[in-house]
C-alpha positions as CSV (number, residue, x, y, z in Angstrom):
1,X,10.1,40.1,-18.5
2,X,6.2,40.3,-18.2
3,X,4.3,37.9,-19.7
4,X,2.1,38.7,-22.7
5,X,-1.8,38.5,-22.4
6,X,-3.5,35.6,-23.9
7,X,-4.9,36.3,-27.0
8,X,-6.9,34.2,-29.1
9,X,-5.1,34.5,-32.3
10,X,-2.1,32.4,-30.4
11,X,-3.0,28.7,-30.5
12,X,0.4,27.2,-29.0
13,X,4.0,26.7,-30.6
14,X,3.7,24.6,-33.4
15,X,5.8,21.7,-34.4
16,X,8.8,22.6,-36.7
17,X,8.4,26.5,-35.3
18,X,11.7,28.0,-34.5
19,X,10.1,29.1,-31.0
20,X,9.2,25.1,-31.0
21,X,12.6,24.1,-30.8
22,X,13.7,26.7,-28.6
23,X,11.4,25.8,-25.8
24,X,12.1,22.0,-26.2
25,X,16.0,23.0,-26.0
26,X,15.5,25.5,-22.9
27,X,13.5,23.1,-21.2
28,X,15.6,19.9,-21.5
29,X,18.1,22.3,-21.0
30,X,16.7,22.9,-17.7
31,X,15.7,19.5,-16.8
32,X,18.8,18.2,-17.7
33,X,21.0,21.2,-15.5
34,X,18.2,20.6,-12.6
35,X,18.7,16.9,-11.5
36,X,22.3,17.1,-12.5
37,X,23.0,19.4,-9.7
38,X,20.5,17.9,-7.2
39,X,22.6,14.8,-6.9
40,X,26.3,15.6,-7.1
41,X,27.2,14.5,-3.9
42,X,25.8,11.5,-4.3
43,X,28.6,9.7,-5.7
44,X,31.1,11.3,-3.2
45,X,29.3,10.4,0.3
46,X,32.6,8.3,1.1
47,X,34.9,11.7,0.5
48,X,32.8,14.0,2.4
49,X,32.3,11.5,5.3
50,X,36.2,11.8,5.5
51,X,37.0,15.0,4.8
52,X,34.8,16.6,7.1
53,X,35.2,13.6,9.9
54,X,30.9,13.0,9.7
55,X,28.9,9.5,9.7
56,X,27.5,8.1,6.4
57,X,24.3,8.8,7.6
58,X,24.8,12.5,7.8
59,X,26.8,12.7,5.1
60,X,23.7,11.3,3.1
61,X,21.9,14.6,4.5
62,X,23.9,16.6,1.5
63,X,21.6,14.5,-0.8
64,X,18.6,15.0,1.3
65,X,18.9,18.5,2.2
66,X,18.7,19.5,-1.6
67,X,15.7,16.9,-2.0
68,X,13.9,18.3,1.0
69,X,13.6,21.6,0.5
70,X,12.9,20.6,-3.1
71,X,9.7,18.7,-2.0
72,X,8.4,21.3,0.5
73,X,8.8,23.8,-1.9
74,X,6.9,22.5,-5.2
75,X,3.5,23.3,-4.2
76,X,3.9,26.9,-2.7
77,X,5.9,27.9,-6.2
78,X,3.5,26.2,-8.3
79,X,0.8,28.8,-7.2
80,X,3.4,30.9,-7.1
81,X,4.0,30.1,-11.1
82,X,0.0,30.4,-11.1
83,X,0.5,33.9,-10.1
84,X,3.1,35.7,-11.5
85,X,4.6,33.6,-14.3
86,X,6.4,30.6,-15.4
87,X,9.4,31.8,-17.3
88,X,10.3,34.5,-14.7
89,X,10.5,31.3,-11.8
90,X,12.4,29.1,-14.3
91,X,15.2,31.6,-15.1
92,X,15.9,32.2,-11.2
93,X,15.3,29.1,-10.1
94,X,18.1,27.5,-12.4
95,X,20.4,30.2,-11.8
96,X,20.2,30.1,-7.9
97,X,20.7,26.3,-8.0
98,X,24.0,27.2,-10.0
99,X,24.8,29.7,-7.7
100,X,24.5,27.3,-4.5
101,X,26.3,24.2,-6.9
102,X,29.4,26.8,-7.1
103,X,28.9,27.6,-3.4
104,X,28.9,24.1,-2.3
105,X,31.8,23.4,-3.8
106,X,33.7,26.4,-1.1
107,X,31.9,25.3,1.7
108,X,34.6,25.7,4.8
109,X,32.3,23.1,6.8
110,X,29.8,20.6,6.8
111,X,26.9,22.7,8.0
112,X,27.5,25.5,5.5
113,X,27.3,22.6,2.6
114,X,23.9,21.5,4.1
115,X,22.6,24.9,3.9
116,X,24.3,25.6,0.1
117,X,22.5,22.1,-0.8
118,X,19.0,23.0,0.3
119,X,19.1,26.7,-1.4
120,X,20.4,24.8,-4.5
121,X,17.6,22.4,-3.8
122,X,15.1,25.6,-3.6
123,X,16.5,27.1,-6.6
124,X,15.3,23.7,-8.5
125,X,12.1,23.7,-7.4
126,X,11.2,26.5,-9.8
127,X,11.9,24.5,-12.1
128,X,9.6,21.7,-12.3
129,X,7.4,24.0,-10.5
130,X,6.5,25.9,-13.3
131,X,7.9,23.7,-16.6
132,X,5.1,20.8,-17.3
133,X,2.7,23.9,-16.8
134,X,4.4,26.0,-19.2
135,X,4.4,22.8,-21.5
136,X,0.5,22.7,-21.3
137,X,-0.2,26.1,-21.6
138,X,2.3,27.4,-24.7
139,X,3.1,23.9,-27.0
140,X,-0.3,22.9,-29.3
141,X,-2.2,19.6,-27.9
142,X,-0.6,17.4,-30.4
143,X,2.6,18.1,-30.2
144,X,2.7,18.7,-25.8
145,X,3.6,14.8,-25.3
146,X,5.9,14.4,-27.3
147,X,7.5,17.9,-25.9
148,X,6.8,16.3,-22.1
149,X,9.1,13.3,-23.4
150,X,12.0,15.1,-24.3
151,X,11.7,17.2,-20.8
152,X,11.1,13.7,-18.6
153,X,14.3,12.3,-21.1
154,X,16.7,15.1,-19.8
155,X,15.4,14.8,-16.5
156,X,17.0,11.1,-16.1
157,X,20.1,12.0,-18.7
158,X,20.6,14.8,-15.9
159,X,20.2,12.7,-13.0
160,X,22.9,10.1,-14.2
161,X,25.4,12.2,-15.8
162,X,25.7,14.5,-13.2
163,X,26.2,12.0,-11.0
164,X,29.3,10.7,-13.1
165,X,30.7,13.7,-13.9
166,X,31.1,14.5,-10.2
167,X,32.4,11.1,-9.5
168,X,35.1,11.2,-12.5
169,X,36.3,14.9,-11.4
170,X,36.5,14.0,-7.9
171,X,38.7,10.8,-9.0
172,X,41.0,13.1,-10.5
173,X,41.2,16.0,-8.2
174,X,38.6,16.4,-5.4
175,X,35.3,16.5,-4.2
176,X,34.9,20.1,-4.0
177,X,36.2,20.7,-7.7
178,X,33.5,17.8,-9.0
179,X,30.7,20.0,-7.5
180,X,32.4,23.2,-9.1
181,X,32.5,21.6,-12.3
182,X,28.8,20.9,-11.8
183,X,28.5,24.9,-11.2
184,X,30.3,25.9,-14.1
185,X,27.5,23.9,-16.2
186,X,24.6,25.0,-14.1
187,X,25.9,28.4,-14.8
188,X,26.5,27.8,-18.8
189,X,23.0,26.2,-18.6
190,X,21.4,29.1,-17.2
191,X,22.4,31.2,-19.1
192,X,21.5,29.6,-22.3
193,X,18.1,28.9,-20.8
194,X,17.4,32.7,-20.4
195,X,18.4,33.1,-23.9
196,X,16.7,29.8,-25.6
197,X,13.3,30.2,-23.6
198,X,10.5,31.8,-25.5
199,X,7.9,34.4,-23.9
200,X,4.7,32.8,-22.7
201,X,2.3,34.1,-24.6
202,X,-1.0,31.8,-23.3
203,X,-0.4,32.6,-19.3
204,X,-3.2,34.5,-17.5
205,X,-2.5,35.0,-13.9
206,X,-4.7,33.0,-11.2
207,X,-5.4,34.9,-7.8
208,X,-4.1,32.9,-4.9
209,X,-6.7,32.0,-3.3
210,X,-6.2,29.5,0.0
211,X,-9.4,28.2,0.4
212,X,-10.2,26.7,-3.3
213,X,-6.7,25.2,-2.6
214,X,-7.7,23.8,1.0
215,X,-11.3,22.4,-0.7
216,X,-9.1,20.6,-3.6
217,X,-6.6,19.1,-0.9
218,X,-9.6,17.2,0.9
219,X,-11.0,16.4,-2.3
220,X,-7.3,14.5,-3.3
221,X,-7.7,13.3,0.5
222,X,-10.6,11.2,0.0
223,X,-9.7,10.1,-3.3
224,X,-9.7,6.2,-3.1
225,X,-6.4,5.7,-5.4
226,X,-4.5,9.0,-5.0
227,X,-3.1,9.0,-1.6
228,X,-1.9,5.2,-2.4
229,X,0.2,6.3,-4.9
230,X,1.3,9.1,-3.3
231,X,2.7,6.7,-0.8
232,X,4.3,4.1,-3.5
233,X,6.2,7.4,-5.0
234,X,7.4,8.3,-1.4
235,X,8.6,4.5,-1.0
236,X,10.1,3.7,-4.4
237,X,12.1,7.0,-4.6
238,X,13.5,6.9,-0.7
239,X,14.3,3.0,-1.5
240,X,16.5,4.1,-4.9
241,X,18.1,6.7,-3.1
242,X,18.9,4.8,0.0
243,X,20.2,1.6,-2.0
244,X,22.7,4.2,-4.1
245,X,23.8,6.5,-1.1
246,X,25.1,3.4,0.6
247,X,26.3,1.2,-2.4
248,X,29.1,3.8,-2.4
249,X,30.2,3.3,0.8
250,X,30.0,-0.4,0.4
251,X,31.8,-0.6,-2.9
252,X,34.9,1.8,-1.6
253,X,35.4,-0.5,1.5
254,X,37.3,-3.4,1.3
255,X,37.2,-5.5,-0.4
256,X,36.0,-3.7,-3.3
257,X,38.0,-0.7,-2.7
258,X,36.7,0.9,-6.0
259,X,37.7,4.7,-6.4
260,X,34.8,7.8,-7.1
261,X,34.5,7.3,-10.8
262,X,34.1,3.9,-10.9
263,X,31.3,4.0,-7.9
264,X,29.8,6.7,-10.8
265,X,30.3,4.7,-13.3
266,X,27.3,2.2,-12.1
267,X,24.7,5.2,-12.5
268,X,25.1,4.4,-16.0
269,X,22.3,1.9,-15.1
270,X,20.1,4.2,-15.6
271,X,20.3,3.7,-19.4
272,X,18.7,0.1,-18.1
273,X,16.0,1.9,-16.3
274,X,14.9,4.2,-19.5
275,X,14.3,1.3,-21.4
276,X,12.3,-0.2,-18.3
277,X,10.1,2.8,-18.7
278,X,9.3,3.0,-22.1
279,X,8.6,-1.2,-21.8
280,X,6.2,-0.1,-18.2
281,X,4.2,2.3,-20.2
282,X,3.3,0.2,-23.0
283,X,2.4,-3.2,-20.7
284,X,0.7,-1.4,-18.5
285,X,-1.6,0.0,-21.5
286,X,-2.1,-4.1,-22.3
287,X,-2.4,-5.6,-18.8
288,X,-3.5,-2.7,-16.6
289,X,-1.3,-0.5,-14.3
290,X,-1.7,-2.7,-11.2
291,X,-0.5,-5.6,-12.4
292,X,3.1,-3.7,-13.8
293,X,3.5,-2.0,-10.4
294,X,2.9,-4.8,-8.4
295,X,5.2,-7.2,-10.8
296,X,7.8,-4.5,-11.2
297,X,7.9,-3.9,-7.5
298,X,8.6,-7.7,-6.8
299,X,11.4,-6.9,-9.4
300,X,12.5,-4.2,-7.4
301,X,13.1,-6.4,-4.1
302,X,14.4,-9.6,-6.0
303,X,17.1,-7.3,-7.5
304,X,18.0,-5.8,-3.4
305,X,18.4,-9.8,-2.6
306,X,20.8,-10.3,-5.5
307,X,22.8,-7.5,-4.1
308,X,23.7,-9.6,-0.8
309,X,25.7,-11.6,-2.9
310,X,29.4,-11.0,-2.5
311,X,30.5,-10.8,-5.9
312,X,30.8,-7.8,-7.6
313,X,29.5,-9.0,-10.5
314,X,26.3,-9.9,-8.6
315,X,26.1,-6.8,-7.1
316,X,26.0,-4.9,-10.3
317,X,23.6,-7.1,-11.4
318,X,21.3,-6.8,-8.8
319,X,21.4,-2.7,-9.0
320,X,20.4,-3.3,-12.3
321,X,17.3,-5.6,-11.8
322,X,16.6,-3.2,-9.5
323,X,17.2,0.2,-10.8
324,X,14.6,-1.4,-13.8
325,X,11.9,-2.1,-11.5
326,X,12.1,1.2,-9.4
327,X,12.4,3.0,-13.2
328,X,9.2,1.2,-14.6
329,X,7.1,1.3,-11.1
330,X,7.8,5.4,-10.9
331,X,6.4,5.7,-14.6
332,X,3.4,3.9,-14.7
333,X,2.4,5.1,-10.7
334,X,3.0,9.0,-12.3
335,X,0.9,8.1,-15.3
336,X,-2.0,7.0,-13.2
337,X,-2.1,9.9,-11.2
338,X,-2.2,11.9,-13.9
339,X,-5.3,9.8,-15.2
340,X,-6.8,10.3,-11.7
341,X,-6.4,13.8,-11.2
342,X,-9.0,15.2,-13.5
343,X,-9.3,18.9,-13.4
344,X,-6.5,19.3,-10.4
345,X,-4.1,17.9,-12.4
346,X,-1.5,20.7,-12.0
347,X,-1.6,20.4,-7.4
348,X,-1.8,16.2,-7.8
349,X,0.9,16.0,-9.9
350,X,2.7,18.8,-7.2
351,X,1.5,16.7,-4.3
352,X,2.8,13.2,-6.0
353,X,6.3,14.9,-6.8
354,X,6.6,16.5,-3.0
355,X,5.8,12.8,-2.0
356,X,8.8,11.1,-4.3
357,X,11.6,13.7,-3.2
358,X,9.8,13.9,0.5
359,X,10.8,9.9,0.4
360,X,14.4,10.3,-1.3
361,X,14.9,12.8,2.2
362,X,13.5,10.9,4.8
363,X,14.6,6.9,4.0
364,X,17.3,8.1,2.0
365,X,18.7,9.3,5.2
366,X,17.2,7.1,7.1
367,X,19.0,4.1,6.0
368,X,21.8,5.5,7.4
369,X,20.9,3.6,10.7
370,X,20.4,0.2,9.6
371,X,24.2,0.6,7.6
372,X,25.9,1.8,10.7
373,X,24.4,-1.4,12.9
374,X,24.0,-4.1,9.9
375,X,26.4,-2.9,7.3
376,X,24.5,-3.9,4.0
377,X,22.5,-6.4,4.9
378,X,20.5,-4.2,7.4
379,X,20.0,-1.7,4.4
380,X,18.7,-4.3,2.4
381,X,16.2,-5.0,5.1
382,X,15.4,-1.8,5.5
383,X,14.5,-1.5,1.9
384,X,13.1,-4.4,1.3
385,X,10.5,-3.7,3.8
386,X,9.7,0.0,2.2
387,X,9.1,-2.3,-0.7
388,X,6.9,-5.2,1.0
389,X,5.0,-1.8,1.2
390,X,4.7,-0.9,-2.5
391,X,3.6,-4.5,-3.2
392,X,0.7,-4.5,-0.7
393,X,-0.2,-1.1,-2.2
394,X,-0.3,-2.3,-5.4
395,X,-2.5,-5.3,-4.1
396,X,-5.0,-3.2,-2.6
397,X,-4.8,-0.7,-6.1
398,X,-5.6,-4.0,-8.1
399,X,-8.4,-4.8,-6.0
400,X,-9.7,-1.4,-6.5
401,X,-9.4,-1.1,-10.0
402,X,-11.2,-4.7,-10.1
403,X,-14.5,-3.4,-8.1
């Protein structure tokens, strides 16, 4: 479907509009099907570590492989969105992800899986490629943050009930038919997001031109604040991942010995972790956003210390202090690039999303070496160092924002 030219006479979609409510559907729609297919294996590291005779560290690659290709690809199809269209990129993008989910769930061995999970992971980069754009461009000022809300919402409902529904199918059948129950929604998604989405009616294409994009990138570059948080993104998401790719394998050891659904069950903490948002965003408009990332990051390692503890209950508790930090540092760091950004607000907030799944790939996986030498305690090292690294950012951000 081409996109209609931009008239005038078209302001944006208007609160209470029937086209209103189909784009917010369609895209939480989207969101929702996007991060619950991204992280279906998550939950079932322990079974496909098994099954297909592999370490936990490269069974954590299923998770990054998606993540990966998800990060190196944001930029190149946000120009690519630039160019030829938003809704067009959505629509494919969801449905290849689907594809690949279903694909997954057939592969006959472990490299084939890494290769389905990094086309899905391609496949969602369209997504959020083109979506907060589409947001800007087609919903009227007033109404775009609350519209941005209900997208970021599905996002994280995504996130954790995929998660959970994988884990609770694999508990009563198998792995493969937890990931092909993810496909069979990514596909009923899909669908209903080629039918729900309205035409754009305010894109104009942008040429693609590589050397405004080059003269922007050194511009971010020598921003005093913006390759900081780029950095704190790459940490805090590689730290969350990490911490849940190998609290599986330490909860379905003994003596734990807990079974797939109710290792998914704990991603229910991320009900904690919305509500540490929400709390983030309203502080940090009181007491400044370095002082919330830098006390929500020392959250962040307290609750990895409480997880050392042997007792389960402990444990839980300390994945929930934590999940609660990482939840409230990731929304006030994205809110204040997004302040910083000024007119390149569309490639920072590309670059600062590359950097958070670029981290979720590389320490995600990555703390696969500390748990095969140190079992949990050297994962919790590991971590808490990435985090002795968000706090001194956050130092050196508060003495910035104090000159």
């Amino acid at each position: 479907m081409n996109s209609p030219t931009p008239t005038e006479h078209f302001t944006g979609l208007q609160t209470g509009s029937a086209d209103y409510r189909r784009a917010n559907l369609a895209l939480a729609i989207g969101g929702f099907t996007c991060f619950a297919l991204l992280y279906g294996t998550q939950p079932v590291l322990p079974q496909l570590a098994r099954d297909f005779a592999v370490s936990p560290g490269s069974a954590s690659l299923t998770v990054a492989a998606g993540t990966a290709a998800m990060a190196i690809l944001l930029i190149p199809l946000s120009l690519i969105a630039d160019r030829y269209g938003r809704e067009r990129l959505m629509r494919l993008g969801l449905s290849g992800a689907a594809l690949f989910s279903i694909a997954s769930a057939l592969a006959p061995n472990f490299l084939l899986l890494l290769l389905c999970r990094a086309c899905l992971g391609a496949g969602i980069a369209g997504v959020p490629a083109a979506a907060m754009a589409y947001l800007g461009e087609e919903i009227v000022p007033s109404a775009r943050s609350r519209a941005m809300g209900i997208y970021i919402a599905a996002n994280a409902l995504g996130g954790m009930s995929g998660r959970f529904l994988s884990a609770l199918v694999t508990d009563w059948l198998d792995w493969r038919y937890g990931l092909a129950a993810l496909g069979v929604l990514g596909a009923l998604a899909a669908a209903a997001f080629w039918r729900l989405l309205p035409p754009a009616r305010n894109f104009a294409p942008r040429a693609l031109e590589p050397r405004l994009l080059f003269i922007d990138l050194r511009r971010i570059a020598a921003d005093p604040g913006l390759p900081w948080l780029f950095a704190t993104g790459f940490l805090i998401m590689g730290s969350f991942v990490g911490l849940y790719n190998y609290l599986g394998f330490r909860l379905s050891a003994p003596p734990y010995g807990l079974g797939p659904a109710a290792i998914g069950s704990i991603f229910l903490l991320y009900a904690v972790g919305s509500a540490a948002s929400a709390w983030a965003g309203h502080a940090a408009g009181r007491l400044g956003q370095p002082r919330i990332v830098l006390l929500m990051s020392v959250t962040m390692a307290l609750g990895i210390a409480v997880t050392l503890a042997g007792s389960l209950p402990l444990i839980i508790l300390g994945v929930a202090i934590f999940t609660a930090g990482y939840f409230a540092v990731h929304a006030v760091a994205s809110g204040w690039v997004g302040r910083r950004a000024g007119q390149r607000r569309g490639l920072v907030s590309a670059l600062y999303l590359s950097s958070y799944y670029l981290g979720s790939s590389v320490i995600g996986s990555a703390a696969g070496w500390p748990w095969s030498h140190g079992g949990w305690p050297g994962v919790a090292a590991a971590l808490l160092i990435c985090i002795g690294g968000v706090i001194a950012i956050a130092l050196r951000l508060r003495r910035l924002a104090e000159d």
